[in-house]
C-alpha positions as CSV (number, residue, x, y, z in Angstrom):
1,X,-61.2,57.8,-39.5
2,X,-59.3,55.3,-36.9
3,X,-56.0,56.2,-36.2
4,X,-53.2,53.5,-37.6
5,X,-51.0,52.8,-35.4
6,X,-46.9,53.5,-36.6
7,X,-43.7,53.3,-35.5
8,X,-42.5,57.1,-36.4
9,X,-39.0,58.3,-35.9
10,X,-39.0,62.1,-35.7
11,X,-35.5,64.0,-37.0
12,X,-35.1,67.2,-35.4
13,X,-35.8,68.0,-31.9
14,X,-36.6,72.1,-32.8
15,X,-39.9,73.1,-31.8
16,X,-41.1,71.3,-35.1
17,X,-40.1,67.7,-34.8
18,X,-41.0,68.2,-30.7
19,X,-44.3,69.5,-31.4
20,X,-45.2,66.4,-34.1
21,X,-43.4,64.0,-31.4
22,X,-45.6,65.4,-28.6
23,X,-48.7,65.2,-31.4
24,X,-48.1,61.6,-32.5
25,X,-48.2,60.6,-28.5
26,X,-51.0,62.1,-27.7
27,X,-52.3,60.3,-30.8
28,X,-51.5,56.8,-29.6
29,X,-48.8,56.6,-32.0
30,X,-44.8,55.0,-31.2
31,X,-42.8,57.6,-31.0
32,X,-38.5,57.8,-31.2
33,X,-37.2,61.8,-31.3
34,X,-33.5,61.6,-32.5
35,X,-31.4,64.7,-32.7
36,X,-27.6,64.8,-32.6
37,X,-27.7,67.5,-29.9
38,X,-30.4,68.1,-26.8
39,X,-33.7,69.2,-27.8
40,X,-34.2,73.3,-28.3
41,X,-30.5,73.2,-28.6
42,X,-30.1,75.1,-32.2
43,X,-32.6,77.5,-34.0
44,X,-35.4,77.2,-32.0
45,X,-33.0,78.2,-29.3
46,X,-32.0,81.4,-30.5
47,X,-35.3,82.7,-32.3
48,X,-36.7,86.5,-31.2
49,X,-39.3,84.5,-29.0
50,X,-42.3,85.9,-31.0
51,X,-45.9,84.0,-32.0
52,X,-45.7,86.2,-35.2
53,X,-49.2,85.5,-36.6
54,X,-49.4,88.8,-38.6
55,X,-46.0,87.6,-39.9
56,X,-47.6,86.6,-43.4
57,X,-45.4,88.2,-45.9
58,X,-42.5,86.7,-46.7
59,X,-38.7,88.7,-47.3
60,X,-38.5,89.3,-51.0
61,X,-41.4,91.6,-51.8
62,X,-42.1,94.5,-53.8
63,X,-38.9,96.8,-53.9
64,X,-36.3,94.4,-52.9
65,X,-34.7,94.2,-56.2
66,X,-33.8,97.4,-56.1
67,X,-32.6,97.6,-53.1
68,X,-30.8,94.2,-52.7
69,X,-27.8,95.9,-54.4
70,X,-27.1,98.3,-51.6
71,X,-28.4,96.6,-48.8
72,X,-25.7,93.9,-49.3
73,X,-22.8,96.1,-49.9
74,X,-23.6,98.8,-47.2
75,X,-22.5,97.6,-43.3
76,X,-25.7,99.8,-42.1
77,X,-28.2,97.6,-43.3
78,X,-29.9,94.4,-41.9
79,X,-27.9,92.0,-44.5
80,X,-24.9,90.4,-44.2
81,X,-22.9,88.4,-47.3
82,X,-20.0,87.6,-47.1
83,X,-18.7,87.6,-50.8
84,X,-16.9,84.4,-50.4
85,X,-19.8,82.3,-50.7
86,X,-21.7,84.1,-53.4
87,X,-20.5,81.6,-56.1
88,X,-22.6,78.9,-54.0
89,X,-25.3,81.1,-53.3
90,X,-26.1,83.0,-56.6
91,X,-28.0,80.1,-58.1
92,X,-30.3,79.9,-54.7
93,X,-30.3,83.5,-54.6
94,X,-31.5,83.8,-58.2
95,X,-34.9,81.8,-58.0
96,X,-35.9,83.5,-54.4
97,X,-35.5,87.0,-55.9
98,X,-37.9,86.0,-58.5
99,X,-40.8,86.0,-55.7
100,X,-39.9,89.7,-55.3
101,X,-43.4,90.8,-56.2
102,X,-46.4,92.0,-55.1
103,X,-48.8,89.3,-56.1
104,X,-45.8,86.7,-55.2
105,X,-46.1,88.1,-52.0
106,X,-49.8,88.0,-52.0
107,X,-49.7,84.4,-52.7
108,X,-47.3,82.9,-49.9
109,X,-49.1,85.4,-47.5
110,X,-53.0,84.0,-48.4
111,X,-50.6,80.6,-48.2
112,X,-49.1,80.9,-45.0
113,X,-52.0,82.5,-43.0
114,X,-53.9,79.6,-41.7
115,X,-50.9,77.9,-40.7
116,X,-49.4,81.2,-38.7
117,X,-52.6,83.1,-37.8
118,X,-53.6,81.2,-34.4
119,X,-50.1,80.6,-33.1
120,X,-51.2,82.0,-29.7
121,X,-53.9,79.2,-29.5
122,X,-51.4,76.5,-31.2
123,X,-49.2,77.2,-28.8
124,X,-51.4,77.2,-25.6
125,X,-53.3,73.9,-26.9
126,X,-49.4,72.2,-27.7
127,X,-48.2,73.1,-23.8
128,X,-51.5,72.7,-22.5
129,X,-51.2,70.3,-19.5
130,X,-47.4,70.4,-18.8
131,X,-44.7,72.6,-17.7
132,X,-44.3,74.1,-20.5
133,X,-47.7,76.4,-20.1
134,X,-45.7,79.1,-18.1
135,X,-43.7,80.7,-21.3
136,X,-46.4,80.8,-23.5
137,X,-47.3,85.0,-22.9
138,X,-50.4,86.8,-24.6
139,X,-49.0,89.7,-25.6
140,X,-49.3,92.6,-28.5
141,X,-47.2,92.7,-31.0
142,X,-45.6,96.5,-31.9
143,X,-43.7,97.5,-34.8
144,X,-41.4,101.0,-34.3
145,X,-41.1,103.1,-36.9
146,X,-38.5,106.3,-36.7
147,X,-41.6,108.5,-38.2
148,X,-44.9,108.9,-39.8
149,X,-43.2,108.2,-43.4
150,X,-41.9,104.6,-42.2
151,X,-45.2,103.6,-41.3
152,X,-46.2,104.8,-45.1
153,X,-43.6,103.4,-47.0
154,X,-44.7,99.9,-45.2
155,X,-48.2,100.6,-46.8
156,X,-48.2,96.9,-48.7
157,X,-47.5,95.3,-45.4
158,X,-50.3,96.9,-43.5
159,X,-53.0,97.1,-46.6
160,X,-51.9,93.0,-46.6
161,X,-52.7,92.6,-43.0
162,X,-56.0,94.5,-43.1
163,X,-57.0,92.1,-46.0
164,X,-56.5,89.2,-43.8
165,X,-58.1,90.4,-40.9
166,X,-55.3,91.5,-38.3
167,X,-56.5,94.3,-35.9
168,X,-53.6,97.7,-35.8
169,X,-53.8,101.1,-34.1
170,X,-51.3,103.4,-34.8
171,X,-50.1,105.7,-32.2
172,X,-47.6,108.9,-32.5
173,X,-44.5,109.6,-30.5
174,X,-46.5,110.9,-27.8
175,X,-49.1,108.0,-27.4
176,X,-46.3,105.1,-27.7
177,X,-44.5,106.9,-25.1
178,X,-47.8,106.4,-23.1
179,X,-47.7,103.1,-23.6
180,X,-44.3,102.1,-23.5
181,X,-42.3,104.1,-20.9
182,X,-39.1,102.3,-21.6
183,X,-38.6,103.4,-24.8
184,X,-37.3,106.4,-26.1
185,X,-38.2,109.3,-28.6
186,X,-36.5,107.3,-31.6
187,X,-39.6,105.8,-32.4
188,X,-42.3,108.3,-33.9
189,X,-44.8,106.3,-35.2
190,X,-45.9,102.9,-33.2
191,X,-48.5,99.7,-35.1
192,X,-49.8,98.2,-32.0
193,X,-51.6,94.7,-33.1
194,X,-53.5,92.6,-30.7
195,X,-53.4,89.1,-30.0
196,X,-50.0,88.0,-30.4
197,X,-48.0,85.9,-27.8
198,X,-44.2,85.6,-27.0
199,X,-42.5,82.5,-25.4
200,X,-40.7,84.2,-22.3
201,X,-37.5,81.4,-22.8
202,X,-37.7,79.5,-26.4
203,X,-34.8,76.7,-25.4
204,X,-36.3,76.1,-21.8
205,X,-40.1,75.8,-24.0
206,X,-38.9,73.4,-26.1
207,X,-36.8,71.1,-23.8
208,X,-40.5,71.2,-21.4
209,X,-42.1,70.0,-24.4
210,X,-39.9,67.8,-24.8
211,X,-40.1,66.2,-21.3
212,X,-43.7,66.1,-21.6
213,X,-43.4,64.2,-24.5
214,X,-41.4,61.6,-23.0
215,X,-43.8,61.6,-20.2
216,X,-46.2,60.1,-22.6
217,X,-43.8,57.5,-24.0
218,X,-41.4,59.2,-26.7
219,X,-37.6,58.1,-26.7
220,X,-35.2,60.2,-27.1
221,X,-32.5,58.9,-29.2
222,X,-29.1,60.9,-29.4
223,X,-27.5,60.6,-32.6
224,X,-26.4,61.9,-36.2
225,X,-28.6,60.4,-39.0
226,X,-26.9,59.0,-42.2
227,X,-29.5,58.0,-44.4
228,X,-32.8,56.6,-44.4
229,X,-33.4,52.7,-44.9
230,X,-35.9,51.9,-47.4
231,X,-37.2,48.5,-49.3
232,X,-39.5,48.6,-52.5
233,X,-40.1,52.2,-51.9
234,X,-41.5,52.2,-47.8
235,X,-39.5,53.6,-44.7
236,X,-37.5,50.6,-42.9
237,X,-35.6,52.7,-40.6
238,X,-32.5,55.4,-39.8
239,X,-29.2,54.8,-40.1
240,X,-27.7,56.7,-36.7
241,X,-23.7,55.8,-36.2
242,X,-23.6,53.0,-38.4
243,X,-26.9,51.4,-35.9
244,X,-30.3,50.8,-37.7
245,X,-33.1,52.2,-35.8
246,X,-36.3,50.0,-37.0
247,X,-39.6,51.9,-38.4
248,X,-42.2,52.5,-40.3
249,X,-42.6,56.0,-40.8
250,X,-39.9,59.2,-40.5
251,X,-40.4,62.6,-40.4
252,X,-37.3,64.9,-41.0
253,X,-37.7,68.1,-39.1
254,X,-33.8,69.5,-39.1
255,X,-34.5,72.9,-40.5
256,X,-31.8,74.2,-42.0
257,X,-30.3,70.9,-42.6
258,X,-32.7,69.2,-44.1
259,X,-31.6,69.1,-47.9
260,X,-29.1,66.4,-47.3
261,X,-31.9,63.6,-46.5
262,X,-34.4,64.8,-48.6
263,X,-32.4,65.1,-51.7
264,X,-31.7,61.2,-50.6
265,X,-35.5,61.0,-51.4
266,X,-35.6,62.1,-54.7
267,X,-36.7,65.1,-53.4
268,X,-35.7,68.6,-55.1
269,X,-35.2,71.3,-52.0
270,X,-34.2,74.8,-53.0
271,X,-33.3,75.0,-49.2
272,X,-30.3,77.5,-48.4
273,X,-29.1,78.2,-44.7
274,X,-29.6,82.0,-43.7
275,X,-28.2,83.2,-40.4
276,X,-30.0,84.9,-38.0
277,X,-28.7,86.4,-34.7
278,X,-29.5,87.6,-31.5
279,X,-27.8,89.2,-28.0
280,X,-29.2,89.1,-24.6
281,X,-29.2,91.8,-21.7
282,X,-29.2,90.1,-18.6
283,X,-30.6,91.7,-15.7
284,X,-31.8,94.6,-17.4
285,X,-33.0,97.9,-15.3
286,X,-36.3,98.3,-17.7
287,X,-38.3,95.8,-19.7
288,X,-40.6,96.9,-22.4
289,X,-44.1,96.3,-22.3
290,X,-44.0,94.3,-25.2
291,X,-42.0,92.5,-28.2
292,X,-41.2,95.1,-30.6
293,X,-40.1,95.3,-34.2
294,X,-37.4,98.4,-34.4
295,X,-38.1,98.5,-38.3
296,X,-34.8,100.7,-39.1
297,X,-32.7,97.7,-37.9
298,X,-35.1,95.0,-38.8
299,X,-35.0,93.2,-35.7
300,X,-37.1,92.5,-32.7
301,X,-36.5,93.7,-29.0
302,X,-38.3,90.2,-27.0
303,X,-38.8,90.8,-22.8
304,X,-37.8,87.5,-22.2
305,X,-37.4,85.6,-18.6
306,X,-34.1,87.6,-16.9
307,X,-33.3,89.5,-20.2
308,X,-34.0,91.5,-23.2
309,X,-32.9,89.5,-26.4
310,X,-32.7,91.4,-29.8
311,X,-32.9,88.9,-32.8
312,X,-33.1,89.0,-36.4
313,X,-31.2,90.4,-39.2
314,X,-29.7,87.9,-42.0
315,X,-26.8,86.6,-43.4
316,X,-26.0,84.5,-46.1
317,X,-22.5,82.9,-45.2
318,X,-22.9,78.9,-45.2
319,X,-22.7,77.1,-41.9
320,X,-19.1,77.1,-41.6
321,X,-18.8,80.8,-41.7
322,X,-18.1,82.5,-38.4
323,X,-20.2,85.3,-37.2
324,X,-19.6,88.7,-38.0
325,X,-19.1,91.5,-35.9
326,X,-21.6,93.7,-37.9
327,X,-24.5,92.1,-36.4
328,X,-24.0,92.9,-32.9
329,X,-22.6,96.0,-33.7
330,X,-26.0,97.4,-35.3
331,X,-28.0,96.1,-32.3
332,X,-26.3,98.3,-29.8
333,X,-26.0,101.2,-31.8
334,X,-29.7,101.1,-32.4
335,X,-30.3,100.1,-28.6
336,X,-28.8,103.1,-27.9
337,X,-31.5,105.3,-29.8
338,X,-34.5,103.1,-28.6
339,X,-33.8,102.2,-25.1
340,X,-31.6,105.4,-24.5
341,X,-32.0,104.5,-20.3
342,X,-31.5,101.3,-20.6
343,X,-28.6,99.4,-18.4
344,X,-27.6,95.5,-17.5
345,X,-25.3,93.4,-15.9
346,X,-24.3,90.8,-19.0
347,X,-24.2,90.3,-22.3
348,X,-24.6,87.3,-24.6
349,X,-24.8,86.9,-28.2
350,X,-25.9,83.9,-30.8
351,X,-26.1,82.7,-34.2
352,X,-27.8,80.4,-35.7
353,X,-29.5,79.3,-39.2
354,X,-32.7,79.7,-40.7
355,X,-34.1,76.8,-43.5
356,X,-34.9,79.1,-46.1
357,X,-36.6,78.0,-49.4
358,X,-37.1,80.2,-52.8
359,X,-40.3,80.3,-52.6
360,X,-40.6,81.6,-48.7
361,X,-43.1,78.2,-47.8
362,X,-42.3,75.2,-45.6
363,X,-42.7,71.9,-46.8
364,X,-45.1,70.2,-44.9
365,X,-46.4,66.7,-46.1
366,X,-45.5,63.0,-47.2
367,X,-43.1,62.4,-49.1
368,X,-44.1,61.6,-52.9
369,X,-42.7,57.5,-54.1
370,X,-41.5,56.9,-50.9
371,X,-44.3,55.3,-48.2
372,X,-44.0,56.3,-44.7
373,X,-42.0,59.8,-45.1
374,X,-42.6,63.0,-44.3
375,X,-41.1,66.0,-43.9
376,X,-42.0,69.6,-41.4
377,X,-39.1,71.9,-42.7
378,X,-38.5,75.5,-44.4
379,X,-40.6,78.0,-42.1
380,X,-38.1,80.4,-42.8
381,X,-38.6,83.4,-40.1
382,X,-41.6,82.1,-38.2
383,X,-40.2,78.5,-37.8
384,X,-41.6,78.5,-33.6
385,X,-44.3,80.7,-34.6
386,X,-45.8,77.5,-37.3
387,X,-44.5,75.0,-35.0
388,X,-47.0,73.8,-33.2
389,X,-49.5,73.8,-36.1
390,X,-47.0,71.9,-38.2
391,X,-46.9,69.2,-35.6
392,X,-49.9,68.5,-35.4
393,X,-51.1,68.5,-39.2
394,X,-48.0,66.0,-39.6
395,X,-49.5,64.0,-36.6
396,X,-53.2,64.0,-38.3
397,X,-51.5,62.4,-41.8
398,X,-49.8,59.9,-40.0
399,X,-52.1,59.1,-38.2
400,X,-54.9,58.4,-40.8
401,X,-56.2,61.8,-40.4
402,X,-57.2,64.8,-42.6
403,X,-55.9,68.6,-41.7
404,X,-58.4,71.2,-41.4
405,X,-56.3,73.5,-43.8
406,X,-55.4,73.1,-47.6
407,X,-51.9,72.0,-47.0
408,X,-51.4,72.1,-51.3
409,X,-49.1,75.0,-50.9
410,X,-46.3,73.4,-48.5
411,X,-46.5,70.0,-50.9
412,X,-42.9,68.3,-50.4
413,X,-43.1,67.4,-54.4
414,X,-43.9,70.9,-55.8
415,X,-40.4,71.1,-57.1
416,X,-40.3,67.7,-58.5
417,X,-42.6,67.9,-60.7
């Protein structure tokens, strides 16, 4: 089909609305970027770095019910609520832990895969050309498990991934060691899966991307977004510090803060902001072979350019909450047992916010009633790993063109109907 030229205006400068900015240009279309801060600047800053293509099953699955109780009460685990904000939280919470199932599960996993399961190639295609090649790393992807039993508790997970076609080997205390020199004898049992990839700086990624896009003619527009501007139900342009910024098309790519706009769309968003964190060891005096999934603490140990960063857990707190100490606390304390030789010069710690919907799927797609929107928001946990392939099935609808996966599941409208 020949491509139809538009003026699109792309909210959100995270590795989403970069990757359909950089997309539409390459398409031939007009592109304007707006974001309030500098692109790479907020989640896709602080992410664990990780091209999670196995990453197919969502949080709430089988057993989480039951343990949801204890894991939010108990400062040992990888959740963090603060009680304050469970009154605005409960009725969220309520309709994500109805997925808590096995064939829920089953169904955003089948759902997910073709959008996740060639990030490594997303990824390499998206920076192909531009500064931006040298931090996207083929690597494996491990997860650590304290023992054999771990490893078969996890059973649903892995059974999952061997349906959908991921390659594992999994290697004892004694063969990890092998391959991983840095680590110590806290992990017993080691998954080692094949053909993953890791971005060795996500905010420095994004901002190349960036660049290259405005290489190619994007404009970068600095700016918080009121509303959207629309006449007899078509896009007419953003409202940005009481300015109207003319065109035909928007996407809204602002992750976690994306209900705001959407909702102004007639759109219904079960979208809640989730924290995640991270620290980083500068300088460190080992790096491991590989990113790594310490399954006990639920969070991923990322070589990274300079530093080690450990990401993950979640928190439900709001945005205006400030960031616990328990966080950081866990990720030393279980440093300590996985890299017991480990030493470095700094430390530096994040957090940041996760879009996460109820039913653990973006929503990828136009806009129903309204002409000329679209939105590319909600990947939850693998928002950089989906990035790339977000961007560019947003660029192939705007553009006249029809994405070579069922996009169905990610419909914007499936809760409007």
């Amino acid at each position: 089909m020949t491509n139809i030229t538009r003026n699109v205006a792309v909210i959100g400068a995270g590795i989403v609305g970069v990757s359909t900015a950089l997309w539409l240009a390459r398409d031939g279309q007009n592109v304007t970027l707006v974001d309030r801060s500098a692109p790479g600047e907020a989640t896709s800053f602080g992410n664990a770095g990780l091209l999670a293509s196995a990453a197919t099953l969502p949080v709430p699955g089988p057993g989480l019910l039951r343990k949801a109780p204890r894991m939010a009460l108990d400062p040992r685990e990888p959740l963090y609520l603060r009680l304050r904000h469970l009154p605005a939280l409960a009725p969220w919470l309520f309709q994500y832990l109805r997925y808590a199932s096995a064939s829920a599960a089953r169904t955003r996993a089948d759902a997910i895969l073709p959008l996740i399961g060639d990030s490594l190639a997303d990824h390499q295609a998206l920076a192909a050309g531009t500064p931006a090649e040298r931090y996207v790393q083929p690597c494996d992807y491990v997860y650590g498990y304290t023992d054999r039993s771990g490893f078969e508790a996890d059973r649903f997970s892995w059974d999952t991934r061997t349906a959908q076609g991921f390659d594992f080997s999994v290697m004892d205390r004694d063969a990890f060691r092998k391959y991983d020199p840095a680590y110590g004898d806290a992990i017993g049992c080691a998954v080692r899966m094949p053909n993953h990839g890791r971005i060795s700086d996500p905010g420095a990624y994004v901002k190349a991307l960036a660049s290259a896009a405005e290489r190619l003619g994007v404009k970068f527009v600095r700016g918080e977004v009121t509303g959207i501007d629309k006449e007899r139900g078509q896009v007419r342009g953003l409202c940005i510090a009481g300015e109207t910024l003319a065109c035909d098309t928007v996407v809204i790519a602002t992750g976690a803060w994306s209900k705001a706009l959407t909702r102004s769309l007639g759109l219904v968003v079960p979208l809640h902001p989730e924290s995640g964190f991270h620290i980083e060891l500068w300088e460190p005096s080992q790096t491991p072979r590989a990113p790594l999934m310490f399954e006990v603490g639920k969070f991923v140990i990322t070589p990274m350019d300079g530093r080690i960063r450990l990401a993950g857990m979640v928190g439900y707190g709001g945005f205006d909450a400030p960031p616990p100490e328990a966080p950081y606390r866990m990720f030393l304390r279980y440093l300590k047992k996985a890299l017991p030789d480990l030493r470095w010069k700094e430390t530096t710690r994040w957090m940041g916010h996760r879009p996460a919907m109820t039913d653990s799927l973006p929503m990828i797609g136009p806009v129903p009633g309204v002409v000329g929107a679209y939105t590319g928001f909600g990947h939850d946990h693998v928002g950089l790993t989906a990035g790339p392939k977000t961007g560019r099935i947003l660029a192939q609808m705007i553009s006249g063109k029809h994405p070579n996966i069922d996009v169905a599941p990610f419909a914007p409208g499936r809760f409007s109907r």
